[in-house]
N, C-alpha and C positions, 0 to 999 in steps of 0.2 A: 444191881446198882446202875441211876441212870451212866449213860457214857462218856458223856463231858465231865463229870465228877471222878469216874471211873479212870478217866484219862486222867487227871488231874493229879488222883492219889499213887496213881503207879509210875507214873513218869511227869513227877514234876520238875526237872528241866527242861521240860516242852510244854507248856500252859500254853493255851489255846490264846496266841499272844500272835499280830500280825508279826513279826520280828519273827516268828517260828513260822508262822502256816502263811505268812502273806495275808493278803484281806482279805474276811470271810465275805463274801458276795454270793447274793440270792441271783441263780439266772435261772432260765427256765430249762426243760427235758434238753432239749437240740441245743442251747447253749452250752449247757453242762455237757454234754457228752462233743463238742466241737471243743472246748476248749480242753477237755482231755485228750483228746486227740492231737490237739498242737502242743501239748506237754504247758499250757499257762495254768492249769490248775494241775494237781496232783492228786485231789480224789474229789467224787462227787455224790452229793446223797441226793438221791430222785425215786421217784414211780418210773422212772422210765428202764428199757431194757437193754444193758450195754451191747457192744457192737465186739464184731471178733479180737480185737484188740485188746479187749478188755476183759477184766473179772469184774467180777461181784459176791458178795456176801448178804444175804440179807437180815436186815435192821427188827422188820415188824409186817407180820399180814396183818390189814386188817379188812373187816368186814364194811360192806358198803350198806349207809343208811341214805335215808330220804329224809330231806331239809323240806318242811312247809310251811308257809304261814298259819299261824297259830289258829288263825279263822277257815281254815281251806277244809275242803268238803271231807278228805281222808284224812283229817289229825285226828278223829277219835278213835280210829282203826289201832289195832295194835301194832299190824305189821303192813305195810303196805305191797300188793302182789302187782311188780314192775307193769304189766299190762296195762293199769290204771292211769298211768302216767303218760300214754299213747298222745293224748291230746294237750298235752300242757305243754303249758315253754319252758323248755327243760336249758337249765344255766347254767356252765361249765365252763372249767379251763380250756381255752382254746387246745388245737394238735400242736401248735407251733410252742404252747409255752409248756403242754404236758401230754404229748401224743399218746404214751401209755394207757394214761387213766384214761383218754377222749374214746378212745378205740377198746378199751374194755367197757365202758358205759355204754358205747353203741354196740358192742357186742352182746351184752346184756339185753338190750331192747332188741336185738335182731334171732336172740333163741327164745325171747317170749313172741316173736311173730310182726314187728310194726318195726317202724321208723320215726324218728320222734317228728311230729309235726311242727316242731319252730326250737328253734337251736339260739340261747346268746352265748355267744361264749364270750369269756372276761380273761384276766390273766391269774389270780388269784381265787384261792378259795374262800376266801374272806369277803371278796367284792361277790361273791356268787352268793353266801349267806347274808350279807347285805340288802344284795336284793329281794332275797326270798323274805326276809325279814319285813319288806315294803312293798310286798304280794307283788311285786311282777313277774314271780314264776315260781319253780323247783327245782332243788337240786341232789345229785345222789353224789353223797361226800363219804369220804373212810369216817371210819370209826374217832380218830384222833378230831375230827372237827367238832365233836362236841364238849372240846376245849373253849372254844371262840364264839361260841352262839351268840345270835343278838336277840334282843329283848324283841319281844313277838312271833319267835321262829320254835317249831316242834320238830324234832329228829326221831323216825320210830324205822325199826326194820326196814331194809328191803328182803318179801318175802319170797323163798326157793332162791336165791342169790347164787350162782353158780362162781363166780368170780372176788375175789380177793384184791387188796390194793396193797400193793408188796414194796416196801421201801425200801431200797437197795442201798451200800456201799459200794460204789466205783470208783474203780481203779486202774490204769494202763498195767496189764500184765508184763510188759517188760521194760517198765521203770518204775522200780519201787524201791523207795529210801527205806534207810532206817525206820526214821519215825514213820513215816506211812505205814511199815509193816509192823509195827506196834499198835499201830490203830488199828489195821483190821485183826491182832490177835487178840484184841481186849474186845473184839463182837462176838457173842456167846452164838453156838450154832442156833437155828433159825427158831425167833421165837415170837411167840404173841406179846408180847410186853411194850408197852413205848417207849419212845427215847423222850426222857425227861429234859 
């Protein structure tokens, strides 16, 4: 069952109401994990990899595809083998907004042998398929983005992928509420599934 509903049915005197959790705010990898660190927030879900301080649980691996415009030379491929991708303008969440995933994407391109030769990075993965969507480049997204596609955009394999995009629950290991520890015992141990 997704886990905001899962939350919802087993402890419904905490519905994900700011009056309970405070306001839910999008920040990025180093945001999230700095404001756990100063205790403003109480847990954070990211790509990113917590810090000793912290635990984690995690949400979902998923497998990383390639975003291309519908017209681009490897969308009839079925799978695309990341080398191919050496010379294109590869479009990604910046390190600052998502250091994990930036550094497992160039890790990826650095055990097929290259460096990507033109880098944009954006802050979202939304604005990255956006643009792939109006050819000004490519990009290698988890599996959960092909929720948000935009019209003109193909997602097909990345092929021999060695690397995963692992969505974590964080937490300060040694401040944890009630309800925060309700939350993380309604995360089933690690699985491929999304969060709904």
């Amino acid at each position: 069952m997704p886990m905001r509903r899962n939350y919802k049915l087993r402890l419904p005197e905490t519905l994900f109401k700011a009056s309970t959790f405070g306001a839910l705010e999008e920040m990025g990898t180093a945001a999230q994990l700095a404001a756990l660190r100063s205790g403003e927030i109480d847990v954070a879900i990211s790509y990113g990899i917590p810090g000793d301080e912290s635990q984690s649980k995690q949400l979902t691996a998923e497998s990383l595809l390639v975003a291309l415009p519908r017209d681009h030379r490897l969308a009839s491929l079925g799978s695309v083998p990341i080398k191919e991708l050496a010379h294109e303008k590869l479009i990604m969440p910046s390190r600052q907004t998502s250091g994990t995933y930036y550094d497992t994407i160039l890790q990826e391109c650095a055990g097929a042998g290259f460096k990507p030769a033109s880098i944009q990075e954006v802050t979202t993965i939304q604005t990255s398929l956006g643009l792939v969507a109006i050819g000004f480049g490519v990009s290698i997204v988890p599996e959960s983005a092909c929720r948000i596609l935009r019209e003109g955009t193909v997602v097909l394999p990345l092929q021999s992928s060695r690397s995963e995009a692992r969505l974590l629950l964080i937490w300060n290991r040694d401040d944890v509420s009630p309800v925060v520890q309700k939350l993380i015992d309604l995360v089933p141990p690690k699985t491929k599934k999304h969060i709904e």
